[in-house]
BATORDREN-819781 format. One record per residue (C-alpha): z, x, y; residue number from 1. Coordinates in steps of 0.05 Angstrom, whole numbers, plus 5000, padded with zeros to 4 digits. Last residue first. Layout:
% BATORDREN-819781
Z, X, Y, NUM
...
//
This chain:
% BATORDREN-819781
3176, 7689, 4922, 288
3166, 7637, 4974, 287
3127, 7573, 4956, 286
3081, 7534, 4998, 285
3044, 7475, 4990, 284
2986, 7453, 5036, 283
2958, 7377, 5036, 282
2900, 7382, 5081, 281
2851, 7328, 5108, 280
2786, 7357, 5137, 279
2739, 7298, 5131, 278
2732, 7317, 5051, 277
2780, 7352, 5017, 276
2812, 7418, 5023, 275
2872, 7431, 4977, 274
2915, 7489, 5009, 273
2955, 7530, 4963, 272
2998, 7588, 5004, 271
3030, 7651, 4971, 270
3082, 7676, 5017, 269
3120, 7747, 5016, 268
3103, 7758, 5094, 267
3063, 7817, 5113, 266
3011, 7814, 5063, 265
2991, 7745, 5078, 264
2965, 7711, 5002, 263
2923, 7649, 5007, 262
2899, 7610, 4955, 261
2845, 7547, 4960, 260
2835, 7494, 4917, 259
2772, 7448, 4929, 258
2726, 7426, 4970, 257
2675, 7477, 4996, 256
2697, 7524, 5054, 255
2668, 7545, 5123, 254
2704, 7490, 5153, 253
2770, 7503, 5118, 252
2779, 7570, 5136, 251
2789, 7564, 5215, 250
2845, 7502, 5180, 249
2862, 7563, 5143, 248
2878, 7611, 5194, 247
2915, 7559, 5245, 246
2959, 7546, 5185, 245
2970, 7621, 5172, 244
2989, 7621, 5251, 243
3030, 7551, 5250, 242
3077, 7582, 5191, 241
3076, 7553, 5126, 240
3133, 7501, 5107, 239
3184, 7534, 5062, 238
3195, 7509, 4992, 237
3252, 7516, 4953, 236
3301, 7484, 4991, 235
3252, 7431, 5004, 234
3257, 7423, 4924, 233
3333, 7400, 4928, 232
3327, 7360, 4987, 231
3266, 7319, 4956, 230
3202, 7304, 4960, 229
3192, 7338, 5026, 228
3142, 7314, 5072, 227
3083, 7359, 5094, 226
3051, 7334, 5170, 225
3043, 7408, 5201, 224
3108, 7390, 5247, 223
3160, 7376, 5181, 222
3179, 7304, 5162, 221
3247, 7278, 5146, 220
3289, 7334, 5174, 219
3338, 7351, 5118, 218
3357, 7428, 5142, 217
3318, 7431, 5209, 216
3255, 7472, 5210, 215
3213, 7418, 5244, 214
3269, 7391, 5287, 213
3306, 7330, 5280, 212
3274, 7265, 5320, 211
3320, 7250, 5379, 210
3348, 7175, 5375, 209
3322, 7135, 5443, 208
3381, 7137, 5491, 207
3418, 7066, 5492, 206
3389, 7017, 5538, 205
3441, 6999, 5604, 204
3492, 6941, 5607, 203
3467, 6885, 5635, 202
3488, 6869, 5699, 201
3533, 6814, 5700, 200
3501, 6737, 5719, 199
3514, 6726, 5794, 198
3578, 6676, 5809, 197
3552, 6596, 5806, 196
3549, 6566, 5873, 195
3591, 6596, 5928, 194
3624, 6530, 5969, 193
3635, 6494, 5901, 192
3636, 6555, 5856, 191
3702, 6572, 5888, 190
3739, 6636, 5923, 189
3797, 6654, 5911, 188
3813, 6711, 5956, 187
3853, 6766, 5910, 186
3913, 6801, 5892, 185
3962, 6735, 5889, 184
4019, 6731, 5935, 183
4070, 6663, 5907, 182
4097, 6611, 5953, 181
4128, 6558, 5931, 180
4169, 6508, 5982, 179
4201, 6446, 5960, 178
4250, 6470, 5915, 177
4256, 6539, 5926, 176
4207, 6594, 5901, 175
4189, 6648, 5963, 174
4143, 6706, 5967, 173
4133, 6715, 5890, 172
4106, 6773, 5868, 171
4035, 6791, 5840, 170
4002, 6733, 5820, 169
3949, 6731, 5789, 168
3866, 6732, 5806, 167
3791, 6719, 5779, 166
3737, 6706, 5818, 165
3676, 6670, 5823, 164
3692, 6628, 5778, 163
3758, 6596, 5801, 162
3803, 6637, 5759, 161
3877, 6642, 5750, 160
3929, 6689, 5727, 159
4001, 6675, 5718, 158
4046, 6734, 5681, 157
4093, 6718, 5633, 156
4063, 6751, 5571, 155
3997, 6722, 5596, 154
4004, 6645, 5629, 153
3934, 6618, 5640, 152
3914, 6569, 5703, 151
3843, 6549, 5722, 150
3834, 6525, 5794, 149
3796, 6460, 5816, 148
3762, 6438, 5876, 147
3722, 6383, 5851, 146
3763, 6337, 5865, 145
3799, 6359, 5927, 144
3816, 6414, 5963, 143
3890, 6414, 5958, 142
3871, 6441, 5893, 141
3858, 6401, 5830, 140
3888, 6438, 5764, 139
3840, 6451, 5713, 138
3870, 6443, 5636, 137
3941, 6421, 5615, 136
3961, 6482, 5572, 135
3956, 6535, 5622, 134
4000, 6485, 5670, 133
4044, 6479, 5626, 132
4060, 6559, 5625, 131
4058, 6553, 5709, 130
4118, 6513, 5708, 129
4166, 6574, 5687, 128
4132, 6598, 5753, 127
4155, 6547, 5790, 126
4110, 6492, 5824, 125
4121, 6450, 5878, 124
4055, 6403, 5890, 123
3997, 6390, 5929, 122
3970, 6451, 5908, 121
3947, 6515, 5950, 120
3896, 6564, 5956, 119
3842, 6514, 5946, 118
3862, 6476, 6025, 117
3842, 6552, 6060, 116
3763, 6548, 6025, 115
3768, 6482, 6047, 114
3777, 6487, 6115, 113
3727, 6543, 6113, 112
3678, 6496, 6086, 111
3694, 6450, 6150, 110
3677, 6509, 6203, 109
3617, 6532, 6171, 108
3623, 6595, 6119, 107
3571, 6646, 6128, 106
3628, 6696, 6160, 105
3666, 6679, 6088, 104
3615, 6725, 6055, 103
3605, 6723, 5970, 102
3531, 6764, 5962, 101
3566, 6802, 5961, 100
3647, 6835, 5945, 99
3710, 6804, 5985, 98
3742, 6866, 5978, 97
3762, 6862, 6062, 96
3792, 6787, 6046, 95
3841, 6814, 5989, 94
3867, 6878, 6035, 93
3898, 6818, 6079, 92
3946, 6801, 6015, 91
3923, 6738, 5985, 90
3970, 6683, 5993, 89
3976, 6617, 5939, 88
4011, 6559, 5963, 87
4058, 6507, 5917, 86
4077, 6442, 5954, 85
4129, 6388, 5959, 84
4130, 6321, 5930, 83
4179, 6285, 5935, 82
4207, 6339, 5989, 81
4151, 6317, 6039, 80
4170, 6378, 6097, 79
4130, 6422, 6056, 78
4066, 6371, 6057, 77
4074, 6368, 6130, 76
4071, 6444, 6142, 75
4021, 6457, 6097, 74
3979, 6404, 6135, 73
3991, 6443, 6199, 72
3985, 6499, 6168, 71
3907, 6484, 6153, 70
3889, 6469, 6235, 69
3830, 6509, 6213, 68
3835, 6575, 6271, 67
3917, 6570, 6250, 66
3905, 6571, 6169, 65
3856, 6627, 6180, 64
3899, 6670, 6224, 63
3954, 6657, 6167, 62
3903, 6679, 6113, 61
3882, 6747, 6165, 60
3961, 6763, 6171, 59
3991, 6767, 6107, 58
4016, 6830, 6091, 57
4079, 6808, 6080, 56
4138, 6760, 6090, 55
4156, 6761, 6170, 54
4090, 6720, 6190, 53
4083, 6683, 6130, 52
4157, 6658, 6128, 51
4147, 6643, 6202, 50
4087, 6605, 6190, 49
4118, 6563, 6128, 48
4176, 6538, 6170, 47
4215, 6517, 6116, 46
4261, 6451, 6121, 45
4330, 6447, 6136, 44
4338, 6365, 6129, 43
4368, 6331, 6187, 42
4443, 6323, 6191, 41
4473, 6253, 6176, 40
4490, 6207, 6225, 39
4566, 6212, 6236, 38
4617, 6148, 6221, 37
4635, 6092, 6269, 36
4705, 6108, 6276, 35
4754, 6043, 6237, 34
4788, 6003, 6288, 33
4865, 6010, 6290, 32
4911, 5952, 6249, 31
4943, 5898, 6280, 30
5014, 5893, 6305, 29
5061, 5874, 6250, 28
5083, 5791, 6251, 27
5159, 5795, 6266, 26
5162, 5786, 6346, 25
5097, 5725, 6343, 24
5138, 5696, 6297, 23
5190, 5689, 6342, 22
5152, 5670, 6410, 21
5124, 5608, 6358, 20
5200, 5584, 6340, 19
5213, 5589, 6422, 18
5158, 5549, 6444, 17
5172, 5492, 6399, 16
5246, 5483, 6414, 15
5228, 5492, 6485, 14
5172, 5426, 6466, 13
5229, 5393, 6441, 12
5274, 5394, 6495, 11
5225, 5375, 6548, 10
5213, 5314, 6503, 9
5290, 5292, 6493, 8
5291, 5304, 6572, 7
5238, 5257, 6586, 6
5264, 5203, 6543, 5
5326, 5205, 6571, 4
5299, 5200, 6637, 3
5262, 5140, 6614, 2
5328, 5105, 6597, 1
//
């Protein structure tokens, strides 16, 4: 009787083995791992000292930004694409027209850090921008506070100021989202590190008016003191000459007061002289 039983249960557990073999046949196999997928590639950002370097004439502002540490800072705000950043180049011509009392050889080693942080903004401008930015006010530099440039937008062309100069931009070196870079035709150079520019030499006195000569048609006042009335009657008076004048003022101090003619025979000219007291003449002339 217990063998029975034994065999029943051996039978039953084959039974069991063999349904679970069979579904394990007809389930499909299971599906392939997805790949683990590729970082992403870096960023290609600018490498502003190359650009410099290969772009223009702009060797002595790219020595600066090296001697200050300045590019490196450049460099990090370019690679900050929320942001990015707009730098202005002079030309290496600009620093040799750097006019006095204005000398960046006075400069100490921070204020030329500065002087290299106010040519550029801690932002990426276009040129299209550059219009709002006319409107808007002073800009702050990478400087700081009060290292501010003045923006105006003339028929398309950007100039700015920053008292003691005034500059534009001349071409643009290179305008893509993050980077700007625009060559302007002068150092910019700021009333912060400078003081306030020198007042503009005045312009030179005009030329004092030269009084018309004695015999000149209309002259106001003749050299033996007479004044005309008139232009019509000094047309028909003529003033006597100095040598009958030098005669009668000999005349005059050997003569009483009075009226006094005088006739020259070798010029048709009949002279009235009025002698008065203290030697003050009034002569009157008329020609025939």
């Amino acid at each position: 009787m217990q063998v029975s039983k034994i065999f029943f249960a051996v039978a039953i557990l084959l039974v069991v083995v063999s349904v679970t073999d069979a579904q394990k046949a007809k389930s499909p196999p299971a599906p392939p791992l997805a790949p683990t997928p590729a970082p992403a590639p870096a960023p290609d950002y600018v490498n502003i000292t190359d650009l410099l370097t290969v772009a223009g004439p702009f060797h002595t502002f790219l020595n600066y930004l090296e001697q200050t540490k300045v590019i490196e800072t450049f460099q990090n705000q370019a690679n900050n694409t929320e942001e990015g950043i707009t730098i202005l180049v002079p030309k290496d011509k600009a620093f040799s027209n750097i006019k006095k009392p204005a000398s960046l050889a006075n400069l100490t080693a921070d204020q030329l850090k500065s002087l290299m942080l106010f040519h550029a903004l801690p932002h990426y401008y276009s040129l299209a921008d550059f219009k709002k930015l006319s409107e808007s006010g002073p800009v702050t530099t990478f400087a700081g506070g009060q290292y501010q440039l003045n923006f105006t937008d003339v028929g398309g062309t950007v100039h700015m100021s920053s008292g003691w100069s005034k500059s534009k931009v001349s071409s643009a070196v290179h305008s893509t989202d993050p980077v700007a870079i625009y060559q302007v035709d002068s150092v910019l150079l700021p009333e912060t590190l400078f003081g306030p520019p020198p007042s503009p030499t005045p312009a030179p006195a005009p030329a004092p008016d030269v009084a018309p000569a004695a015999d000149a048609p209309g002259a106001a006042k003749s050299a033996d003191g007479f004044s005309p009335k008139s232009s019509k009657k000094s047309s028909s008076h003529k003033i006597v000459s100095s040598k009958v004048l030098r005669m009668v003022l000999a005349m005059g101090h050997e003569t009483q007061p009075g009226m006094l003619d005088i006739r020259s025979e070798s010029h048709p000219i009949q002279c009235q002289v009025v002698i008065t007291e203290g030697a003050a003449w009034f002569i009157r002339g008329a020609a025939f």
